[in-house]
C-alpha beads as a LAMMPS data file, in Angstrom:
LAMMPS data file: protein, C-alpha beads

356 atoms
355 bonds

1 atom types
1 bond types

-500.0 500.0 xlo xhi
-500.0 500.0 ylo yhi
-500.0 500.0 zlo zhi

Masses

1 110.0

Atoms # bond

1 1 1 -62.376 -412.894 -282.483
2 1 1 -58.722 -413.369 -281.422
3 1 1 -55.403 -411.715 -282.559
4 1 1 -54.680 -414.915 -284.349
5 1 1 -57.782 -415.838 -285.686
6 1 1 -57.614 -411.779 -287.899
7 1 1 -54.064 -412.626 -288.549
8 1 1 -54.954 -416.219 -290.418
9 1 1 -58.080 -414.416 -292.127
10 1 1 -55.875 -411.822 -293.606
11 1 1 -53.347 -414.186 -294.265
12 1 1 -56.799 -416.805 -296.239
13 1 1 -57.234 -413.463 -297.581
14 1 1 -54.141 -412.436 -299.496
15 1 1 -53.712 -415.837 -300.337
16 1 1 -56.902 -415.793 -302.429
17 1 1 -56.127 -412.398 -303.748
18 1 1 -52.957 -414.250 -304.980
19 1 1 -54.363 -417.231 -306.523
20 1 1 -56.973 -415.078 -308.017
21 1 1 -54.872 -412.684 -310.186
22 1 1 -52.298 -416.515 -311.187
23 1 1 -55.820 -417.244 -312.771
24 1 1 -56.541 -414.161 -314.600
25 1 1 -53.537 -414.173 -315.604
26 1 1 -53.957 -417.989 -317.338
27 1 1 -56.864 -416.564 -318.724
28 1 1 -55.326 -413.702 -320.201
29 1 1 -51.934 -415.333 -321.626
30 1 1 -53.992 -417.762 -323.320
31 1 1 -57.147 -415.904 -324.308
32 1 1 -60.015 -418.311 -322.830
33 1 1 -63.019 -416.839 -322.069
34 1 1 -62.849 -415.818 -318.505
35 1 1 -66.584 -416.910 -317.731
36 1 1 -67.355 -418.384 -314.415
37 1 1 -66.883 -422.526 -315.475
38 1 1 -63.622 -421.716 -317.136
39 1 1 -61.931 -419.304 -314.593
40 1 1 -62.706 -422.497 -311.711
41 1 1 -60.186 -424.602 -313.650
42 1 1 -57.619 -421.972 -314.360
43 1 1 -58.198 -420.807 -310.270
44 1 1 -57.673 -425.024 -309.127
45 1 1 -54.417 -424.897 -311.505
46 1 1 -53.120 -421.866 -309.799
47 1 1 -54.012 -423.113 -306.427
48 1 1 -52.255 -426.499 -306.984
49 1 1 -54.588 -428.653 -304.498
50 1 1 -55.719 -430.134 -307.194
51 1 1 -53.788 -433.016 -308.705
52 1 1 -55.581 -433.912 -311.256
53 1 1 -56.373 -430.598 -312.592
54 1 1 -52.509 -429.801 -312.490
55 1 1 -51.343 -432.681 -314.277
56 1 1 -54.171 -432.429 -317.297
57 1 1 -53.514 -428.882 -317.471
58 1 1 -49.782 -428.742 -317.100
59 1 1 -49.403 -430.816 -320.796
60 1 1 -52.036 -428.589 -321.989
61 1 1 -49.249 -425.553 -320.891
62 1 1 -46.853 -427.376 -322.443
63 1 1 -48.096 -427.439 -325.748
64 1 1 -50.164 -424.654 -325.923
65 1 1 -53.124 -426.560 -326.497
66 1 1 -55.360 -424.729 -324.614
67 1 1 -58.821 -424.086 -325.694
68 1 1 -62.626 -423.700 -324.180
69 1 1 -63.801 -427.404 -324.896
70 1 1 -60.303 -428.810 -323.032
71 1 1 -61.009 -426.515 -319.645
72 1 1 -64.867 -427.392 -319.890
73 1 1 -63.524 -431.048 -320.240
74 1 1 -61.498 -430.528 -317.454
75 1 1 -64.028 -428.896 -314.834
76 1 1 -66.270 -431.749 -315.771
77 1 1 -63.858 -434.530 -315.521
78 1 1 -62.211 -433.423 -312.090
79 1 1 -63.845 -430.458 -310.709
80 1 1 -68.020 -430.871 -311.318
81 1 1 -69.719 -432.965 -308.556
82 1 1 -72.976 -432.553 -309.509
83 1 1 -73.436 -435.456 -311.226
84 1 1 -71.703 -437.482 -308.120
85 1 1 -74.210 -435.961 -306.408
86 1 1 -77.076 -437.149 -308.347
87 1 1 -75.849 -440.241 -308.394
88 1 1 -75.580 -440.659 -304.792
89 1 1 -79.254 -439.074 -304.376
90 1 1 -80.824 -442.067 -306.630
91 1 1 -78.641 -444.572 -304.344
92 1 1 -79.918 -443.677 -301.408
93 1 1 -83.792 -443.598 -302.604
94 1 1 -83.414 -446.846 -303.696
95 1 1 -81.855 -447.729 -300.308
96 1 1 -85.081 -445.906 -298.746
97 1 1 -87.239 -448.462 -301.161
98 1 1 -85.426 -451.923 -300.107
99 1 1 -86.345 -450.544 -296.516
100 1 1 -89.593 -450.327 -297.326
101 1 1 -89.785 -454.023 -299.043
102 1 1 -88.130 -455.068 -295.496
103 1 1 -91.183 -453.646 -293.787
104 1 1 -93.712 -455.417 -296.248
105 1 1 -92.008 -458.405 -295.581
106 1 1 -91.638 -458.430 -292.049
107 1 1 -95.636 -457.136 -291.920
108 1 1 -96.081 -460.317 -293.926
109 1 1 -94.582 -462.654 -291.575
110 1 1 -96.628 -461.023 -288.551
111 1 1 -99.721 -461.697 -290.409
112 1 1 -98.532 -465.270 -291.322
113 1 1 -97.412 -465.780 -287.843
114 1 1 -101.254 -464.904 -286.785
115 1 1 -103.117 -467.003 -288.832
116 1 1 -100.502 -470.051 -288.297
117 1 1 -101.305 -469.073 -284.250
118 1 1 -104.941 -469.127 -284.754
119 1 1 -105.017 -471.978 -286.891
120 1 1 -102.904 -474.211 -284.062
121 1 1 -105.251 -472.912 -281.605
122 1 1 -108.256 -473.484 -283.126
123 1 1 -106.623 -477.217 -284.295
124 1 1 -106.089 -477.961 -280.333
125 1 1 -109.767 -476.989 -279.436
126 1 1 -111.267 -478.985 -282.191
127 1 1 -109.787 -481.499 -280.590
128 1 1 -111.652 -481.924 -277.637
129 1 1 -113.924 -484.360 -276.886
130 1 1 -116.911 -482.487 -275.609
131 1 1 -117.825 -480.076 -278.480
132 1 1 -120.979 -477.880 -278.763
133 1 1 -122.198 -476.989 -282.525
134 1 1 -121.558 -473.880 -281.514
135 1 1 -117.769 -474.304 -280.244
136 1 1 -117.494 -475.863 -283.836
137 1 1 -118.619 -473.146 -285.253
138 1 1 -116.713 -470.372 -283.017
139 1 1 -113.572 -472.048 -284.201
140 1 1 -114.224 -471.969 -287.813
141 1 1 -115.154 -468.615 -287.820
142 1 1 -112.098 -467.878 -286.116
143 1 1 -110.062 -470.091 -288.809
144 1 1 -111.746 -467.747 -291.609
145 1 1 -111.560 -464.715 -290.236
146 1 1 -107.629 -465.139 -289.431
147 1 1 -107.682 -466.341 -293.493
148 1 1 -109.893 -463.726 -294.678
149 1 1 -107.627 -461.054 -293.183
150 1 1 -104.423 -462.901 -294.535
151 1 1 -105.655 -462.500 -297.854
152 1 1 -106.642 -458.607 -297.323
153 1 1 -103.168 -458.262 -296.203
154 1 1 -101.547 -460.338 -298.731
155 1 1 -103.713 -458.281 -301.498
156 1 1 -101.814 -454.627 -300.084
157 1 1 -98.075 -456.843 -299.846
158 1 1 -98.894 -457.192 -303.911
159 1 1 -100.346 -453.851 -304.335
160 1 1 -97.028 -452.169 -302.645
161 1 1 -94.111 -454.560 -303.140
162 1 1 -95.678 -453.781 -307.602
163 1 1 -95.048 -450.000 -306.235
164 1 1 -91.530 -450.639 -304.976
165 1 1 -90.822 -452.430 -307.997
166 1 1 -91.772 -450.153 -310.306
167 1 1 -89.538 -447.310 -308.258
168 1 1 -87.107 -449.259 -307.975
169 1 1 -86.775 -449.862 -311.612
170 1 1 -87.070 -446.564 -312.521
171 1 1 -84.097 -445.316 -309.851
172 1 1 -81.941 -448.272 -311.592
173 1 1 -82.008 -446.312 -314.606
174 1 1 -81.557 -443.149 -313.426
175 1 1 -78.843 -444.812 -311.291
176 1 1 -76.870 -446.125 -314.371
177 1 1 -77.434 -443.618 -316.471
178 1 1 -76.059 -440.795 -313.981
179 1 1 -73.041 -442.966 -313.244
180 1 1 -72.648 -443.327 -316.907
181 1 1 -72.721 -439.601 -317.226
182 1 1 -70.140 -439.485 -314.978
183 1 1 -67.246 -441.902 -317.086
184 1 1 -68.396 -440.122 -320.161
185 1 1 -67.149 -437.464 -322.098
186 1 1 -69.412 -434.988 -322.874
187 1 1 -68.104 -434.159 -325.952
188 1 1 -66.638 -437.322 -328.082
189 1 1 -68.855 -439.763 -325.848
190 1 1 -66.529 -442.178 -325.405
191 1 1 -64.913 -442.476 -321.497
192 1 1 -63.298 -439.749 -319.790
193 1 1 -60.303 -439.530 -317.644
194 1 1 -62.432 -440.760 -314.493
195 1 1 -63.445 -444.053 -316.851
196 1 1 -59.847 -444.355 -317.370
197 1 1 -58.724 -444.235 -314.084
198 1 1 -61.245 -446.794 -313.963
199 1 1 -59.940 -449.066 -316.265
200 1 1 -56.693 -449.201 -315.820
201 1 1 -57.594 -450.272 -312.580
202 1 1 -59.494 -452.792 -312.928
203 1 1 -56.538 -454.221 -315.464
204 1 1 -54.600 -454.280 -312.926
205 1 1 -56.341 -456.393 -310.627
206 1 1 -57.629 -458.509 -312.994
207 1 1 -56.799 -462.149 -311.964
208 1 1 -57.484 -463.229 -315.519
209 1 1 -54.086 -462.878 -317.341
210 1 1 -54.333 -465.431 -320.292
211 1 1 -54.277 -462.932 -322.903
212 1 1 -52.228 -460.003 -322.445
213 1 1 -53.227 -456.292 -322.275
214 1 1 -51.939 -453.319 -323.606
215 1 1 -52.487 -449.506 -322.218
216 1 1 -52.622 -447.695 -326.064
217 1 1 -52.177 -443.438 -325.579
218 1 1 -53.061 -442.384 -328.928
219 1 1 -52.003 -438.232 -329.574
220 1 1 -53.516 -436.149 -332.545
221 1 1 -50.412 -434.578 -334.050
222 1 1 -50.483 -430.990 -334.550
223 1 1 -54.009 -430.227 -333.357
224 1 1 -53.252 -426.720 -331.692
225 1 1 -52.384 -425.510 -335.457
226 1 1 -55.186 -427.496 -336.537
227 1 1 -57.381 -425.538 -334.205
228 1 1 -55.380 -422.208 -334.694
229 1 1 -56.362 -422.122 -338.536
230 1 1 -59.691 -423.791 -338.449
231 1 1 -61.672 -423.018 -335.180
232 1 1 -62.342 -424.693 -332.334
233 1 1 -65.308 -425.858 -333.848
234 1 1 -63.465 -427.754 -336.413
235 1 1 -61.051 -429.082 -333.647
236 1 1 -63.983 -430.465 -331.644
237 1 1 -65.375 -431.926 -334.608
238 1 1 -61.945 -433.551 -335.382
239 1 1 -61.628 -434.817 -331.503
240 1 1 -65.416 -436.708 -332.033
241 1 1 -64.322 -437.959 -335.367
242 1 1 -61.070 -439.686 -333.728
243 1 1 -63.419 -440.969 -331.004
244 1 1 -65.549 -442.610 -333.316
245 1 1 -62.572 -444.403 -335.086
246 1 1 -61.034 -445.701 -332.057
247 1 1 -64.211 -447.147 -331.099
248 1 1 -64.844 -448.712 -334.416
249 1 1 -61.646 -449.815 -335.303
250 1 1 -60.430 -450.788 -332.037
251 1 1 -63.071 -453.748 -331.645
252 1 1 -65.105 -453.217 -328.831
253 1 1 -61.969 -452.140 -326.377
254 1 1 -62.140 -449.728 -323.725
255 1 1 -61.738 -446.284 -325.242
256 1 1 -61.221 -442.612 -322.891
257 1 1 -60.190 -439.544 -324.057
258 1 1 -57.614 -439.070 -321.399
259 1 1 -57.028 -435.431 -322.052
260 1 1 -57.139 -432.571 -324.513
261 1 1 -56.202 -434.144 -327.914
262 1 1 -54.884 -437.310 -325.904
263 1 1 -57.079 -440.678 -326.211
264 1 1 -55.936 -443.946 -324.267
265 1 1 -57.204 -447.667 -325.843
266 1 1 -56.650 -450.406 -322.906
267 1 1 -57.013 -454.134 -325.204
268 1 1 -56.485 -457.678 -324.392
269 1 1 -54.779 -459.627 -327.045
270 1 1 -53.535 -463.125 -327.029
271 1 1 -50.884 -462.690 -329.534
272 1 1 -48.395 -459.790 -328.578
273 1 1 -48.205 -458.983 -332.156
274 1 1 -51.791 -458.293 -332.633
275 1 1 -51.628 -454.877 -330.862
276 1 1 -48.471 -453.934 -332.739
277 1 1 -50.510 -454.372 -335.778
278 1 1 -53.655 -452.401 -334.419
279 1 1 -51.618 -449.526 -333.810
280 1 1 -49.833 -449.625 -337.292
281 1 1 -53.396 -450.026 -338.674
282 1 1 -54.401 -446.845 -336.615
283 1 1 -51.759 -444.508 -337.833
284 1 1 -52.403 -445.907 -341.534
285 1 1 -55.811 -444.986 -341.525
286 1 1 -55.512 -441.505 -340.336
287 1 1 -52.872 -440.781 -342.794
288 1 1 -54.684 -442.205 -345.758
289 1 1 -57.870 -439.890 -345.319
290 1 1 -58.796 -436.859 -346.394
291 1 1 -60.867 -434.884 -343.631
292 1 1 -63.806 -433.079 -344.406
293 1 1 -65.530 -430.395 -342.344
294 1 1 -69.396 -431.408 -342.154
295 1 1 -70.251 -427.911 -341.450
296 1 1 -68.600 -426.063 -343.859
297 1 1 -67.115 -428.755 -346.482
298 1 1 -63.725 -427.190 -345.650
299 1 1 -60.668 -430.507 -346.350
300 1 1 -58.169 -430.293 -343.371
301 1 1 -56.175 -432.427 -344.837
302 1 1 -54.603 -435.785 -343.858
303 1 1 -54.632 -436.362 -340.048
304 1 1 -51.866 -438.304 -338.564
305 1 1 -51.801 -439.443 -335.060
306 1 1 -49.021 -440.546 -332.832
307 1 1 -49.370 -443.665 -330.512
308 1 1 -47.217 -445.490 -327.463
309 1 1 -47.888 -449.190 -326.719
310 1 1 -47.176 -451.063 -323.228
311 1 1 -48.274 -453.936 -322.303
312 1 1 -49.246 -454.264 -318.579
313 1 1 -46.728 -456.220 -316.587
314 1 1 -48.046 -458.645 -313.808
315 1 1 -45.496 -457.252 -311.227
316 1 1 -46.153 -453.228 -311.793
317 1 1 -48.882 -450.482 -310.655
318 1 1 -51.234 -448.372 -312.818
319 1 1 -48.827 -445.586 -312.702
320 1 1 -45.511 -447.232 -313.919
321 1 1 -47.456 -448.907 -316.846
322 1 1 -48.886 -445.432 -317.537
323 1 1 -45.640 -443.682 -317.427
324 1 1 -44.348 -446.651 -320.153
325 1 1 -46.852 -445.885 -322.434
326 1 1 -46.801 -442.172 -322.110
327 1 1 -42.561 -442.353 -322.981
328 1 1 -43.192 -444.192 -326.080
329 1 1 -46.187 -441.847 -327.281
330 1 1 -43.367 -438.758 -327.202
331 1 1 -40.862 -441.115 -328.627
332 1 1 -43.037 -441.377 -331.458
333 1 1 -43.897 -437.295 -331.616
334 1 1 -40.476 -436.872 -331.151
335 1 1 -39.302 -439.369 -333.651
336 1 1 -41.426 -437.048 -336.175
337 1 1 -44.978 -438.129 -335.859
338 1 1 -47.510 -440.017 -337.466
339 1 1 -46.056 -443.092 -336.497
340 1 1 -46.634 -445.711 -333.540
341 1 1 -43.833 -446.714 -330.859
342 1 1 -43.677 -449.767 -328.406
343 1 1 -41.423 -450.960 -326.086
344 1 1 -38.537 -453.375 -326.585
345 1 1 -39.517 -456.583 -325.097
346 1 1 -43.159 -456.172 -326.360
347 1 1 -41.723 -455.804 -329.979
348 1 1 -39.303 -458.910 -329.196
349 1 1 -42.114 -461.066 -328.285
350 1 1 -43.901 -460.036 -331.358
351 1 1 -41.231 -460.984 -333.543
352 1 1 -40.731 -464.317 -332.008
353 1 1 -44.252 -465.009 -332.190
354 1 1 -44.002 -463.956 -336.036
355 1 1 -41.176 -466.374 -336.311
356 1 1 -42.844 -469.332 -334.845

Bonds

1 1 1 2
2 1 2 3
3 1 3 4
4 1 4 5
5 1 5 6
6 1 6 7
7 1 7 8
8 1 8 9
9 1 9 10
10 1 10 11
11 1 11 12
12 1 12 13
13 1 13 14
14 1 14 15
15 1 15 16
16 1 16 17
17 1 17 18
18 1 18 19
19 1 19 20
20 1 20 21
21 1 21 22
22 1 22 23
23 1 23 24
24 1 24 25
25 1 25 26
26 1 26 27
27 1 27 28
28 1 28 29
29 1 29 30
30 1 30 31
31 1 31 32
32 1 32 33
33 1 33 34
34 1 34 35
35 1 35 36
36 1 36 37
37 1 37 38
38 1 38 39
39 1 39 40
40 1 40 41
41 1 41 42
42 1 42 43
43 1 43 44
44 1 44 45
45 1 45 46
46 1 46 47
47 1 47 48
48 1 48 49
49 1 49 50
50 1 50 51
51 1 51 52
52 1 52 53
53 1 53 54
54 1 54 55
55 1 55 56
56 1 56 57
57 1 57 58
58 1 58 59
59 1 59 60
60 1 60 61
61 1 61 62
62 1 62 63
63 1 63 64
64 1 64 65
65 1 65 66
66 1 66 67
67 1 67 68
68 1 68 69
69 1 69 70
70 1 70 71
71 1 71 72
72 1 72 73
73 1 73 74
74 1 74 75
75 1 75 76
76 1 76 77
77 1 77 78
78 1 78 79
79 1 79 80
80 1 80 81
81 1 81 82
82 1 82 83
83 1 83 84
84 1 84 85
85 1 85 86
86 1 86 87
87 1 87 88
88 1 88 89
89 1 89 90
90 1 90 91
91 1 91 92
92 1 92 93
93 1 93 94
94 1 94 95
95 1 95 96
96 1 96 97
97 1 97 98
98 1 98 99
99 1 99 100
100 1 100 101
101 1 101 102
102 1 102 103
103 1 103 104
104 1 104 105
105 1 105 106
106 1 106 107
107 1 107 108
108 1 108 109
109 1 109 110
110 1 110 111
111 1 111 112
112 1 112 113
113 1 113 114
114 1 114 115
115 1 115 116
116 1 116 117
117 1 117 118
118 1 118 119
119 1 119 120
120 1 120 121
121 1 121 122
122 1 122 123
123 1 123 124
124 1 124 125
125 1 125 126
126 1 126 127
127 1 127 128
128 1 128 129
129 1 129 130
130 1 130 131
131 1 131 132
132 1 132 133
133 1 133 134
134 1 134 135
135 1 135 136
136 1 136 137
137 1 137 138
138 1 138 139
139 1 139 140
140 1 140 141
141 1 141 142
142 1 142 143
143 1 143 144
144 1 144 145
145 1 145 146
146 1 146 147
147 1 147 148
148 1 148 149
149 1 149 150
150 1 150 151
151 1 151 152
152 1 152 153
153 1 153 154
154 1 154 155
155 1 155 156
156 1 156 157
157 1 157 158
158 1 158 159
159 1 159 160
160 1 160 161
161 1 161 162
162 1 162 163
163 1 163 164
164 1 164 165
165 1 165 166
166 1 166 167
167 1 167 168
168 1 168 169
169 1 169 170
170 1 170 171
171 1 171 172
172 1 172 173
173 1 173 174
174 1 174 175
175 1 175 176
176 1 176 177
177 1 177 178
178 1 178 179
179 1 179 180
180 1 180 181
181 1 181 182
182 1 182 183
183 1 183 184
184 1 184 185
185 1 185 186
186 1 186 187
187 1 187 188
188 1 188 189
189 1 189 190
190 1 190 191
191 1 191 192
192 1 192 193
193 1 193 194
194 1 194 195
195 1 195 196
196 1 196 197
197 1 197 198
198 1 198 199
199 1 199 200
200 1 200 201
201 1 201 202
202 1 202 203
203 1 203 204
204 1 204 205
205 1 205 206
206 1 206 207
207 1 207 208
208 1 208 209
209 1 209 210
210 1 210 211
211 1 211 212
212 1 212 213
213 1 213 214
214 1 214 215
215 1 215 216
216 1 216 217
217 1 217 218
218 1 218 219
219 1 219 220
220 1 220 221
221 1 221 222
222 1 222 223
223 1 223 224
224 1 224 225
225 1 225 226
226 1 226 227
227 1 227 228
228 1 228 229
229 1 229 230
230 1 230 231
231 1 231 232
232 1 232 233
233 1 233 234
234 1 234 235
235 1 235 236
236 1 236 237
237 1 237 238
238 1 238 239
239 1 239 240
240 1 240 241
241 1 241 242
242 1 242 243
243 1 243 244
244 1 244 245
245 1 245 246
246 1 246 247
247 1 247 248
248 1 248 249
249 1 249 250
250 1 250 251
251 1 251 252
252 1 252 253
253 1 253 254
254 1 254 255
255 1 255 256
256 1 256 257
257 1 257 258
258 1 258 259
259 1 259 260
260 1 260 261
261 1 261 262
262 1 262 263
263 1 263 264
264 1 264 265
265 1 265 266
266 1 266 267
267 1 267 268
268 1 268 269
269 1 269 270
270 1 270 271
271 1 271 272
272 1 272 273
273 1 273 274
274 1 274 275
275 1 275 276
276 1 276 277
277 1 277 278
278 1 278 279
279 1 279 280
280 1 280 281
281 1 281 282
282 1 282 283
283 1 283 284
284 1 284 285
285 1 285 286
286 1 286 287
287 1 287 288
288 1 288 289
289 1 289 290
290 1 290 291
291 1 291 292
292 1 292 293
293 1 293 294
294 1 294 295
295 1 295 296
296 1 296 297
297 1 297 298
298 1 298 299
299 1 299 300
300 1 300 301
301 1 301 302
302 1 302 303
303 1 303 304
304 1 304 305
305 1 305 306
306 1 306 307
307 1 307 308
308 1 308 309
309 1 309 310
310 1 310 311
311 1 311 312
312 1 312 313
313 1 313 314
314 1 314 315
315 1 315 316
316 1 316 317
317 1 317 318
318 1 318 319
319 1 319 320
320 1 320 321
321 1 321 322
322 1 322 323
323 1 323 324
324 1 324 325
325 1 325 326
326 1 326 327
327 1 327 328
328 1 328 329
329 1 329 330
330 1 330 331
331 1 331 332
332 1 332 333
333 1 333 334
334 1 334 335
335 1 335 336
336 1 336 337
337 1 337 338
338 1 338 339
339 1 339 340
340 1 340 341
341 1 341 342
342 1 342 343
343 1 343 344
344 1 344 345
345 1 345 346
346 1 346 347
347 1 347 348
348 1 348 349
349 1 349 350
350 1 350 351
351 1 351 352
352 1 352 353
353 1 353 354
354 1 354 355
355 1 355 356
């Protein structure tokens, strides 16, 4: 080993040694359970190769809503590749399967080939003029030979192309189930920040622009106190609750939580106004419920949520339409809460269209 290669492991190694005690430190300042899964995220943060992990967990920072749910969240969201993994294993046996149909097939045509070769050949003999009884005969036995052993082989085709199917039907599952497991978080169900990242894409290249669409980042107001007095058990109990009301109220939208207590609502509306009133409707709702443990029976209280609104403009990226909707969410925190905040133009067109 060279002079340079001990100098660059000593360097790897102090650099480790750094990162390492950044992440105990994360651990201890905020009193998360320094088991293996947790200290990963906390270690990525401090390392900062990780973008997503440092955006995520830099709000979390922020606000001091830091807890063992949001770094599992986090580790599952943007760290864990096993379920990438899995996914890719079913792809590929299904990609071994199709190669096997190809060989079926192309066995298939052989034997077609065979019998349509001994049929023309037997055809041209038969056509003779001078014919024993027995070159008759020769011929036909060649004729159903050649068919009997098409049939044989046409009998196995079934047999194994029922076999592929049935694998093949099986991986599907698997295939769409582990992908699903991927976009979905773990603990409220509903998409996680991959399936939003997904989303928001594919608004963004949608050609279909005849209603508009609206990127809505919904914030549970005060939920580190919330989880301070009551438990992280209560908290995650509130987060699934919120989940579940976004998906029911929101009418079959696309729902993520995009991080922590943060959930994001992307909906097509053809009347701006529409998703000024979904978002009033929203904040209403929370505020004019009680919330009741299930566990314990314990009443939290009134919930109140904060929300941005922007709708997507035909001539921007993901990020810029993000970065909208994320301004107006802590305009509305800042502006005390509990209420819901959307941009200028979108609340001129909805008065114009009120007007009308």
């Amino acid at each position: 080993m060279s002079v340079c290669q001990l100098e660059e492991d000593k360097d790897s190694y102090h650099s480790a040694v750094s990162i390492a005690r950044r992440a105990f430190e994360y651990v201890s300042a905020f009193k998360t359970p320094p088991v293996p899964e947790v200290y990963e995220v906390w270690y990525r943060f401090a390392e900062g190769k990780n973008l997503g992990i440092c955006e995520q967990l830099s709000k979390l920072v922020e606000h001091e809503s830091i807890g063992m749910s949001e770094l599992v969240m986090l580790r599952e969201q943007l760290i864990d590749n096993s379920l990438v993994g899995t996914s890719h294993h079913v792809s590929c046996r299904i990609s071994e399967q199709l190669e096997r149909i190809q060989g079926i097939l192309q066995g298939q045509q052989e034997a077609s080939a065979d019998f349509s070769g001994t049929i023309t050949k037997a055809s041209s003999c038969l056509q003779q003029k001078e014919l024993s009884a027995e070159d008759i005969g020769r011929y036909q036995g060649l004729v159903i030979d050649s068919n009997k052993k098409l049939q044989e082989h046409m009998i196995v085709l079934d047999s194994r192309l029922a076999e592929s199917k049935s694998e093949i039907d099986e991986l599907r599952i698997q295939l769409h189930e582990s992908q699903k497991a991927i976009t979905t978080d773990s603990l409220t169900e509903v998409g996680n920040r991959r399936y939003f990242d997904l989303i928001v894409a594919g608004a963004q290249r949608s050609e279909t622009r005849e209603d508009a669409t609206y990127l809505f980042l919904i914030d549970i107001d005060n939920f580190k106190l919330l989880n301070d007095q009551f438990g992280h058990a209560a908290g995650d109990e509130v987060l699934k609750f919120v989940a579940t009301t976004l998906v029911q109220k929101t009418g079959g939208s696309k729902v993520a939580r995009y991080g922590g207590d943060e959930f994001a609502v992307v909906a097509s509306f053809k009347e701006p106004g529409l998703a000024n009133e979904l978002a009033m409707e929203l904040c209403s709702f929370f505020c004019d419920n009680q919330f009741v443990l299930k566990r314990s029976g314990c009443t939290l209280g009134k919930l109140t949520i904060s929300v941005g609104v922007a709708m997507l403009r035909s001539d921007e990226d993901t990020n810029t339409w993000i970065e909208r909707s994320d301004k107006l969410l802590y305009a509305a925190k800042n502006g005390g809460r509990n209420r819901c905040m959307v941009e200028r133009k979108f609340a001129q067109l909805a008065n114009e269209s009120a007007n009308e």
